[in-house]
Residue, then its C-alpha position, 0 to 999 in steps of 0.5 A: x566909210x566902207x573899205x573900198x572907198x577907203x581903199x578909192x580915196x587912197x588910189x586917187x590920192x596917190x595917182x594925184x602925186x604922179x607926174x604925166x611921165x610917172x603915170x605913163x610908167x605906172x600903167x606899163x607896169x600895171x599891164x606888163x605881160x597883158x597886151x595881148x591877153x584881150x584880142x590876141x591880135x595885134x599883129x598884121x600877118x600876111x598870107x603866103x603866096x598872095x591866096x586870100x583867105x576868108x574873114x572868120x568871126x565869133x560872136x559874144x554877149x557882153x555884160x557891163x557892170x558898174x560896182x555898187x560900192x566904187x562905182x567903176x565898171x567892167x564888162x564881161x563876155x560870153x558865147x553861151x547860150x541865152x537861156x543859160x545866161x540869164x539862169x547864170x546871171x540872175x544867180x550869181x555873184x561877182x567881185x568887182x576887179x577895181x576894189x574887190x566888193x563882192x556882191x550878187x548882180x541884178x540888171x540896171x533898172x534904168x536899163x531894164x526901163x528902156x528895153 
């Protein structure tokens, strides 16, 4: 067996032993100080005086992947350029954040079938 599946068996072996209440407490730990690290939104602010005020919006191009070794996935979101992009993904290599197998990406050949 490689590493990270070594390391993928022990995890589920120990989040196996958890109680319902222990597994709620382990993920508050786990995700301690990064509630609002993703959107930075989560709190309803009104504007003063009743003026309205127009909605703002970004737009972005998210990439999911899903780890060769563990087989988790992950996405990952950018707002640059298409052509830039495809140069940088095609080239590039990524770690997976759920048991550390680092490796170069390729687009899903089902995906790609589809498309």
């Amino acid at each position: 067996m490689t590493e990270g599946v070594n390391r993928l068996e022990v995890y589920k072996k120990f989040l196996s032993t958890m109680s319902k209440e222990e597994y709620k407490d382990y993920i508050k730990t786990k995700y301690y100080g990064m509630e609002d690290t993703v959107t930075e939104s989560t709190r309803i602010t009104a504007v003063g005086g009743g003026k309205r005020e127009d909605h703002f919006y970004t737009w972005e191009r998210i990439y999911h992947f899903s780890c060769g070794n563990c087989k988790n996935w992950w996405s990952y979101a950018t707002e640059e350029e298409r052509e830039i992009q495809i140069h940088n993904m095609k080239s590039r290599k990524m770690t997976c954040p759920h048991c550390g197998h680092y490796t170069k990406i390729q687009p899903n050949p089902k995906f790609m079938e589809k498309s």
